[in-house]
C-alpha positions as CSV (number, residue, x, y, z in Angstrom):
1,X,-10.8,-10.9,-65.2
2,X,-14.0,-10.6,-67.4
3,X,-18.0,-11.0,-66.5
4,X,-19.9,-11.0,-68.5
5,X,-23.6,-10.2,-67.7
6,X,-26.6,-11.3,-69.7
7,X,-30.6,-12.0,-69.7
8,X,-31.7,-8.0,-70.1
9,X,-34.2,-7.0,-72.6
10,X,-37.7,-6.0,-72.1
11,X,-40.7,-7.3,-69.8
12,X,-43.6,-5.8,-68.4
13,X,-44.6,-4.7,-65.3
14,X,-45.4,-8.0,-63.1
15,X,-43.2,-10.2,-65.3
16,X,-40.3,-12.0,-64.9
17,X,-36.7,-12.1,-66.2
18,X,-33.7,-13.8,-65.2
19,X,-30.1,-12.6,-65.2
20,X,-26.5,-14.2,-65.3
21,X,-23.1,-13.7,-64.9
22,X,-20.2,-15.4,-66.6
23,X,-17.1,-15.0,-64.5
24,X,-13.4,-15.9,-66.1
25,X,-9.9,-15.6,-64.9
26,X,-10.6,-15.6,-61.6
27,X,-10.8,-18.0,-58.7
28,X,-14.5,-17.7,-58.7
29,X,-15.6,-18.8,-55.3
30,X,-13.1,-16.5,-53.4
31,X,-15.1,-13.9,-52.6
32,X,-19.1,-12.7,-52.1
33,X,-20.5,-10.9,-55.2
34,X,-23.2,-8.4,-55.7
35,X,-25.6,-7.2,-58.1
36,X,-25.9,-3.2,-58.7
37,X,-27.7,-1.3,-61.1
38,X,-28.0,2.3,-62.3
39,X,-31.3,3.7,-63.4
40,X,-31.6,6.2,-66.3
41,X,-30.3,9.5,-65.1
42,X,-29.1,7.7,-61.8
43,X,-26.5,6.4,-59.4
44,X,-25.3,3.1,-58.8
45,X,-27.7,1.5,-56.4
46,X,-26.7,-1.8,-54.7
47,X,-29.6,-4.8,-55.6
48,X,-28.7,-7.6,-54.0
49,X,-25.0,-10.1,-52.7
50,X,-24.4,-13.5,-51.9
51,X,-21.2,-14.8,-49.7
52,X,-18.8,-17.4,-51.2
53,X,-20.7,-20.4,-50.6
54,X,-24.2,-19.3,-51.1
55,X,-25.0,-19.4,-47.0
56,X,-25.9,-15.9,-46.7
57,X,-27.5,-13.6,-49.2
58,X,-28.8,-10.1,-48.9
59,X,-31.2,-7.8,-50.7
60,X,-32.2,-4.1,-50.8
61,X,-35.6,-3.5,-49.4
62,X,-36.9,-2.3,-52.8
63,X,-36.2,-5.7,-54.2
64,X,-36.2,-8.2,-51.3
65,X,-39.4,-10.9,-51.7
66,X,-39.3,-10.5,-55.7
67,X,-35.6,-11.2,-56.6
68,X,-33.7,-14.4,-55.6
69,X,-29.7,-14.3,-56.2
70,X,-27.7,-17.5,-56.3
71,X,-24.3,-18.8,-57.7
72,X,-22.8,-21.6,-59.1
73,X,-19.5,-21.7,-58.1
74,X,-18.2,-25.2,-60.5
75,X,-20.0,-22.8,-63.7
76,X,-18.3,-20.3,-62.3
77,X,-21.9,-18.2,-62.5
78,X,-24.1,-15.9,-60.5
79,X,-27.9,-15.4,-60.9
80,X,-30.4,-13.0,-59.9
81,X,-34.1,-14.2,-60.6
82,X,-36.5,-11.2,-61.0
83,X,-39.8,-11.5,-60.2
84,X,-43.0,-9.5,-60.0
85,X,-40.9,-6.7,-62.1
86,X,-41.9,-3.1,-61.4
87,X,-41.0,0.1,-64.2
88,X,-38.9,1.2,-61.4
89,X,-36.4,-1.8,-61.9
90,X,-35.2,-1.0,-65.2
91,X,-31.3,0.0,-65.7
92,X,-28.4,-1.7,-66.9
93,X,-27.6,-4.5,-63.8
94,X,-24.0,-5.0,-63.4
95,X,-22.2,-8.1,-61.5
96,X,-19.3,-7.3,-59.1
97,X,-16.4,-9.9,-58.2
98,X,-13.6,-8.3,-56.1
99,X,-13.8,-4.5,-57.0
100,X,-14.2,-5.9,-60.9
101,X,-17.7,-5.2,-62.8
102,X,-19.0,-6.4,-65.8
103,X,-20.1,-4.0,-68.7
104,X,-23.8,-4.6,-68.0
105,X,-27.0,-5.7,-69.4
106,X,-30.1,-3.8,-69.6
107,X,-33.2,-3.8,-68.3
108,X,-36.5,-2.4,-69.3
109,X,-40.2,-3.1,-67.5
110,X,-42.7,-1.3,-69.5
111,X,-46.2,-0.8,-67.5
């Protein structure tokens, strides 16, 4: 199993970045998968999941109306749009597949 996460680096405050997740070695569209992330100094903090056929997806209040997750299940990818980025976003946003995370990519919203 690997995913690999990408699309971190830096944006400011209002801006806009877009994440992915590159999934191998697995059947990719057996099960929902979520976003977390862990702020500086932090716990994990569940962001945002979507079911195996993109019906259904789900978002923490502190993100819902700014981020938009979606998946690809022939790419074998998942997504997570971020818009309108606040300072209070930044962290290293892992994806999650089965009880399997990725190593992470960071994220940093200056103000």
């Amino acid at each position: 199993v690997q995913l690999v996460e990408s699309g971190g680096g830096l944006a400011q405050s209002g801006g806009s970045l877009r994440l992915s997740c590159a999934a191998s070695g697995i059947t990719f569209s057996r099960y929902a998968m979520t976003w977390t992330r862990q702020a500086p100094g932090k716990g994990l903090e569940w962001v945002s999941g979507i079911n195996r056929r993109s019906t259904s997806s789900y978002y923490a209040d502190s993100v819902k109306g700014r981020f938009a997750v979606s998946r690809d299940n022939l790419k074998r990818t998942l997504n997570l749009q971020m818009n309108n980025l606040k300072v209070e976003d930044t962290g290293v946003y892992f994806c999650d597949w089965a009880g399997y995370r990725g190593q992470g990519t960071q994220v940093t919203v200056s103000s």
